[in-house]
N, C-alpha and C positions, 0 to 999 in steps of 0.2 A: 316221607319227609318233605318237605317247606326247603326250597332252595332260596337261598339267599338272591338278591339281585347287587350290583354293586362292586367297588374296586377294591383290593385287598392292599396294604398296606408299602407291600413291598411293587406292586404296578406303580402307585405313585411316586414311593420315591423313586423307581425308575424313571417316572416322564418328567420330576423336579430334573434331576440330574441332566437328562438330555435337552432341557431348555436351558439348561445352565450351560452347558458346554457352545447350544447353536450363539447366546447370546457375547458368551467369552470370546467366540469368533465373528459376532454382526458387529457391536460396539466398536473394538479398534476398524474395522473396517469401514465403519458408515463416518469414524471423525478423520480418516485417512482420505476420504472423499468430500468429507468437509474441508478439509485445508486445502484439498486441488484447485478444488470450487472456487475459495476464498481466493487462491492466489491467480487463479485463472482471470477474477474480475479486474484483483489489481493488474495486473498484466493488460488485459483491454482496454481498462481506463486510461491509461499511461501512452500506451499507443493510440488511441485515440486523440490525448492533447499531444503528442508527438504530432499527427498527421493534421491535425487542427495548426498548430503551429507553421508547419510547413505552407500551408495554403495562407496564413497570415502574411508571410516574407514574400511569400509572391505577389502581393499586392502590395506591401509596404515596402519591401530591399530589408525589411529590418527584422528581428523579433521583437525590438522594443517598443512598448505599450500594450501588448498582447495580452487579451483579460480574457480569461476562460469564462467568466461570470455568464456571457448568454447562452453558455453551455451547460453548463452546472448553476442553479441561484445558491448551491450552497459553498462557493468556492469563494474564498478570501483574497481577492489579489489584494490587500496590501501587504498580505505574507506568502503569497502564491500558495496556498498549501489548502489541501480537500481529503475531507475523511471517507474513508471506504469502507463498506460497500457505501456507492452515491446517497445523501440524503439522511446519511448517519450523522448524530454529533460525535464530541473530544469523548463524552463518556462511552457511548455504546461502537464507538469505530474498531474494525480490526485491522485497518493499515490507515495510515495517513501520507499523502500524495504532497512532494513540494515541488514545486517549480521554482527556478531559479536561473541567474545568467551567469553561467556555465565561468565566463572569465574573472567573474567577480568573488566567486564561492572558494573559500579560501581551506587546507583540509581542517579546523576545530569547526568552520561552517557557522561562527557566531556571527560573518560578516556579510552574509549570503545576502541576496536582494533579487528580490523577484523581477520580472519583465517589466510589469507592468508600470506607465509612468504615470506619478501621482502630480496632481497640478492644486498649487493653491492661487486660489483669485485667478486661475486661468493662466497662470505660469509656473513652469517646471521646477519642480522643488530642486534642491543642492544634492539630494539625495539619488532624487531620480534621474538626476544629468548625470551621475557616474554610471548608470547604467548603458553598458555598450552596445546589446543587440545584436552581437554578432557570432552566439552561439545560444545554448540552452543545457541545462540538465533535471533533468526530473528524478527523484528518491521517489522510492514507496517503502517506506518504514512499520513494522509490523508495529503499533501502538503497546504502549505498556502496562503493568499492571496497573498502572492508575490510570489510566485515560489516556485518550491520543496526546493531550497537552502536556502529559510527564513529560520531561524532558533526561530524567535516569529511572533504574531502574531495571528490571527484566522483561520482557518481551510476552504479550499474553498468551504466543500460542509460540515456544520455542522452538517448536519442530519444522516451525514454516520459515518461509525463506525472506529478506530484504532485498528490493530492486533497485537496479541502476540504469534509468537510460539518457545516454548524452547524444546530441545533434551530430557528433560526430562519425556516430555507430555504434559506440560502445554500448553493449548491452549486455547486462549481468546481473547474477542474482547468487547470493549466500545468507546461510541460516546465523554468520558470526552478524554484528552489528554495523554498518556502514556506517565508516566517521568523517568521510570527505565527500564530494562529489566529482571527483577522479575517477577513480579505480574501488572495486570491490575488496579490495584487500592483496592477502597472498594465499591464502587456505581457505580450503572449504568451497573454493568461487565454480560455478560455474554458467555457461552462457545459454543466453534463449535466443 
């Protein structure tokens, strides 16, 4: 008799089934290590203009006027805010970075104003003179399903966390929605 060469029916679906099972346990794992990644960057980023910041005051006394711009060319000081990861736009960002002066941000945060001092004709706007310089706080807010520029909405990757860090130490991160730049909230907070 002629031996067949070849896989019988039931070997295959054995090896379906066991890729199926290795992949049901790679996928949540590899997007569990996608969101560390993610928030690890914003984390560094944030620290980073934090310690940028601090080396600003020591040559100015002040934080005011402080432009991240020759750091980042894609960071907006007239709204203090940078989409992350670095060099992302509103559409493709998964956090969005604001800076702000920390005394001025008020908790709805519609009154927030960045460090940075804007000059028309070479003198200080009305705007940019309420700005005091004499703290900071930085949000990294997880961007929403429409884009980093939604401004409601839900959050595109809800399992990841929103950051908070202020000049004064305060540093916290929770997965609810930061709606001030105070505090993290009361649930769900915890620190880095």
């Amino acid at each position: 008799m002629k031996k067949n060469h070849g896989f019988t029916l039931i070997e295959l679906m054995i090896v379906l089934v066991m890729m199926a099972i290795l992949l049901a346990i790679a996928i949540p794992s590899y997007q569990q290590y996608m969101r560390k990644q993610d928030l690890a960057i914003a984390k560094q980023e944030a620290l980073r203009i934090a310690s940028e910041l601090e080396r600003f005051k020591s040559k100015n006394f002040s934080y005011k006027g402080f432009d991240a711009s020759y750091i980042y060319s894609s960071y907006n000081n007239s709204t203090g805010t940078l989409y992350l990861p670095v060099g992302s736009a509103a559409a493709d960002g998964k956090y969005v970075l604001t800076l702000v002066d920390a005394d001025l941000s008020t908790p709805t945060s519609d009154t927030k104003k960045p460090l940075t001092v804007v000059k028309s004709g070479g003198v200080e706007t009305a705007d940019s003179q309420s700005v005091k310089g004499l703290n900071w706080a930085i949000k990294v807010e997880r961007c929403k399903v429409g884009g980093c520029a939604a401004t409601s909405g839900s959050p595109k990757d809800p399992q990841n966390y929103d950051l908070l860090l202020r000049g004064n130490g305060l540093r916290c991160m929770t997965k609810n929605t930061i709606t001030n730049y105070g505090d993290c909230g009361t649930s769900g907070v915890e620190a880095w």
